[in-house]
One Martini backbone bead per residue (centre of mass of N, CA, C, O) as a GRO file, in nm:
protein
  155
    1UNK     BB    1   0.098   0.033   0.022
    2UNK     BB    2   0.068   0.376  -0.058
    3UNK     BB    3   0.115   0.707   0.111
    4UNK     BB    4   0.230   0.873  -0.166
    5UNK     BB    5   0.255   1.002  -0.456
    6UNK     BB    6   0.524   0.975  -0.480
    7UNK     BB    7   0.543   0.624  -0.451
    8UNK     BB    8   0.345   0.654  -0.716
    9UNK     BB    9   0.561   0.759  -0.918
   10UNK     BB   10   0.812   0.584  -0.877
   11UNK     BB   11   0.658   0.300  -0.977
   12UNK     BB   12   0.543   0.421  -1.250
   13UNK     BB   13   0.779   0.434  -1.362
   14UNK     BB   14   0.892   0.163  -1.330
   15UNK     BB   15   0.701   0.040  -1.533
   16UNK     BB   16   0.685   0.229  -1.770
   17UNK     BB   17   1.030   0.142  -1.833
   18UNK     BB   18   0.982  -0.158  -1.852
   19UNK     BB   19   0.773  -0.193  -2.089
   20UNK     BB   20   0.982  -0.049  -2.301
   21UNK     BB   21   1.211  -0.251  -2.270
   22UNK     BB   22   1.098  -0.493  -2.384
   23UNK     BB   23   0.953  -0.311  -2.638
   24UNK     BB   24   1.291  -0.271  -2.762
   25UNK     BB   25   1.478  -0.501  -2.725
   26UNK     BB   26   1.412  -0.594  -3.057
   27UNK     BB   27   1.534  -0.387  -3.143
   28UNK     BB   28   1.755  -0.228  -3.345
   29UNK     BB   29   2.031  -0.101  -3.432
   30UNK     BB   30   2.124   0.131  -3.605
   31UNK     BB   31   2.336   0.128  -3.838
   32UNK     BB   32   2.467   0.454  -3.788
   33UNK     BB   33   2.554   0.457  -3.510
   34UNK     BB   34   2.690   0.623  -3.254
   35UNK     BB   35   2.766   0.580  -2.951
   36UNK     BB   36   2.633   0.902  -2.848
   37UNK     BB   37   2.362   0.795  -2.952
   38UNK     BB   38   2.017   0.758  -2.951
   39UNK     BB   39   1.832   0.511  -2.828
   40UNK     BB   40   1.545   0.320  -2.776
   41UNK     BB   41   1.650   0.158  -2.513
   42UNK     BB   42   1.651   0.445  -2.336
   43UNK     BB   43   1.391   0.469  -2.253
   44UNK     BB   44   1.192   0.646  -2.035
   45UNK     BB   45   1.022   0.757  -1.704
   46UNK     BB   46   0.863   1.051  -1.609
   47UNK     BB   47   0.751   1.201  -1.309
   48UNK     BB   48   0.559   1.476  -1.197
   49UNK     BB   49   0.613   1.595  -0.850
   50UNK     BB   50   0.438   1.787  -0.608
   51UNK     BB   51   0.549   2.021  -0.356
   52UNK     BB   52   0.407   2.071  -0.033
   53UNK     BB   53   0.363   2.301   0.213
   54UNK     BB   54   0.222   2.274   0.549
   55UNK     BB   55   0.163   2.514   0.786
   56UNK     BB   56  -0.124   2.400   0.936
   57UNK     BB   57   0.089   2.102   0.989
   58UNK     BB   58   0.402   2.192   1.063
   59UNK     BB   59   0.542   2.141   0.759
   60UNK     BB   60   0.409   1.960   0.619
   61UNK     BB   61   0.421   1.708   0.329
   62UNK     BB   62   0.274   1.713  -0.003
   63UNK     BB   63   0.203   1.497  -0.272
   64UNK     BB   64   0.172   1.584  -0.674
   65UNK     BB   65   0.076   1.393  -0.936
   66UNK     BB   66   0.090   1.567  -1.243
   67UNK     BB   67   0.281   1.359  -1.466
   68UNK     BB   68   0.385   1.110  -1.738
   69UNK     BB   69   0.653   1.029  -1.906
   70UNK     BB   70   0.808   1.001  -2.203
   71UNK     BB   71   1.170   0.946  -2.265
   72UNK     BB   72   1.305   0.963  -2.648
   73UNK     BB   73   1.388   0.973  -2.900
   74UNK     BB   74   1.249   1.102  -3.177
   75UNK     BB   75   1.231   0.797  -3.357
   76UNK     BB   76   1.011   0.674  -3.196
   77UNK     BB   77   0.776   0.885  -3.249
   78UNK     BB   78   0.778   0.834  -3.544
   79UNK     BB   79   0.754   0.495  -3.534
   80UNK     BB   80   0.446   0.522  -3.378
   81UNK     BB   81   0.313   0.732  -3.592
   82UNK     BB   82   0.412   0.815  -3.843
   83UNK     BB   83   0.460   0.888  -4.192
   84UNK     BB   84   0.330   1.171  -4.427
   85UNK     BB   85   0.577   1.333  -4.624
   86UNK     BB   86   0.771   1.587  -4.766
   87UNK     BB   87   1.061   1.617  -4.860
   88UNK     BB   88   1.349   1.791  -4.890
   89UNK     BB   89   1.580   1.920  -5.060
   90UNK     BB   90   1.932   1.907  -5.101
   91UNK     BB   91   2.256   1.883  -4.893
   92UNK     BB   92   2.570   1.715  -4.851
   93UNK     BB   93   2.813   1.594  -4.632
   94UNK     BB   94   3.096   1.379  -4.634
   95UNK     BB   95   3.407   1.243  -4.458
   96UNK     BB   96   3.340   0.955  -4.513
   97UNK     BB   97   3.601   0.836  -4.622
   98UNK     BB   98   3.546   1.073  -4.814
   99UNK     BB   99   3.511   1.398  -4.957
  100UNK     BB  100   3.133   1.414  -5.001
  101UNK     BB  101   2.906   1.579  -5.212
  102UNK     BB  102   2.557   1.564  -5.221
  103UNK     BB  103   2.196   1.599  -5.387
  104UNK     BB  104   1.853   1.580  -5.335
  105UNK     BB  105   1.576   1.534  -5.361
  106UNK     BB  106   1.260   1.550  -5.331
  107UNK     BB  107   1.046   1.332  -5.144
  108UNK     BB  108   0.871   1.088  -5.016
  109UNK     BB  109   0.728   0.994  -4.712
  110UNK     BB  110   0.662   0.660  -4.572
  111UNK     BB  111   0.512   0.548  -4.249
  112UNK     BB  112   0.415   0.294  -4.056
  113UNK     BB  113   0.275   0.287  -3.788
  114UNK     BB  114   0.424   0.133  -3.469
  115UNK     BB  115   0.271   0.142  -3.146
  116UNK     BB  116   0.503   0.077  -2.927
  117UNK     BB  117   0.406   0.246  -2.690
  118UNK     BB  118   0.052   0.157  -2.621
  119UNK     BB  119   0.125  -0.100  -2.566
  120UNK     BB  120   0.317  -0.039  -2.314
  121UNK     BB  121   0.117   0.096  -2.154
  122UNK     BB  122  -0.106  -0.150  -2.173
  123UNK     BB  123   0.103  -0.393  -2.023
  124UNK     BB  124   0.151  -0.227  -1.771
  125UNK     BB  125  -0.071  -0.106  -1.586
  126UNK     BB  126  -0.040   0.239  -1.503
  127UNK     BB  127  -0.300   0.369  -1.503
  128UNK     BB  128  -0.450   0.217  -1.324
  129UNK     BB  129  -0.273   0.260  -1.086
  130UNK     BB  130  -0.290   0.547  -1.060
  131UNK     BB  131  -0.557   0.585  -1.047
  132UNK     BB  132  -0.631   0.361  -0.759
  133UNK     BB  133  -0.402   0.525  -0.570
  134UNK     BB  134  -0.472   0.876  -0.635
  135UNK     BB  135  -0.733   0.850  -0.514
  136UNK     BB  136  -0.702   0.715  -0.201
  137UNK     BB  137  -0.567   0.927  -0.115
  138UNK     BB  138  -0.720   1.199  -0.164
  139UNK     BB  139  -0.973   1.093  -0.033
  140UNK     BB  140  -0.795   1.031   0.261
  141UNK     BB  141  -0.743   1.365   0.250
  142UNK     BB  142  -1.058   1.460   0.219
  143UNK     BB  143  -1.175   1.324   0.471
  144UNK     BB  144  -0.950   1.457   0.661
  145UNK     BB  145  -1.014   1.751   0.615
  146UNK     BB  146  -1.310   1.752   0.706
  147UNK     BB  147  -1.276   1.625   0.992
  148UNK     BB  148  -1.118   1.862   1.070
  149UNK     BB  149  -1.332   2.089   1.013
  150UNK     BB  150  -1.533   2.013   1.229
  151UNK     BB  151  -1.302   2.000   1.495
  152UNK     BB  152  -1.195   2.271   1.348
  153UNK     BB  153  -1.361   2.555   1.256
  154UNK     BB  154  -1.118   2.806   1.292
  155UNK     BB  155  -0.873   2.685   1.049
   0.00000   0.00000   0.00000
């Protein structure tokens, strides 16, 4: 049983950065990729969590979970939405493995989307956890305010 928002938002990070690794673990690294490129497989989840000091019950902290995010490479979200647009042509150059300049035209980029964030998330059941546990707390957070409201009313 987690006692506030905090540990509710810790464990969520937890479910959903574990279940993103799942889903990421069978994909292959891109074949270009340099030592220091972001991977899919490094993809977290981070949720931010508001701090509250209650002057009123003598400098208590109260944890209020305000939102849970995925963070991974810009291709992973590419990936899992899909591509459907023309690319702009322009020029490159490439240093490796001699100096090359080349040119390519505009053209159609076409990806179909693989939901792979979804399925993650959906697999993870971090959603219905943070449902019933942040209610559970709120709910017994705001009858513990009732409470104190009837028994001290001019506080």
């Amino acid at each position: 049983m987690y006692n506030n928002e905090l540990e509710v938002a810790k464990k969520a990070e937890q479910m959903l950065e574990a279940s993103l690794r799942r889903k990421t673990s069978s994909f292959k690294d891109h074949v270009n990729r340099k030592e220091n490129d972001p991977s899919l497989k490094d993809a977290t989840a981070k949720a931010a969590v508001k701090r509250y000091i209650s002057k009123k019950d003598g400098q208590k902290k109260k944890y209020y979970m305000r939102s849970l995010s995925i963070r991974m490479a810009r291709h992973g979200f590419i990936q899992n939405y899909g591509v459907d647009t023309t690319r702009s042509g322009g020029e490159r150059s490439r240093q490796e493995p001699k100096n090359t300049n080349y040119g390519f035209k505009s053209h159609t980029m076409k990806m179909k989307a693989q939901p792979f964030i979804n399925e993650a998330v959906k697999d993870s059941k971090v959603i219905e956890f943070v449902m019933e546990n942040v209610t559970r707390i709120r709910a017994e957070n705001l009858l513990f305010e009732v409470k104190r409201l009837i028994e001290n009313p001019g506080t």
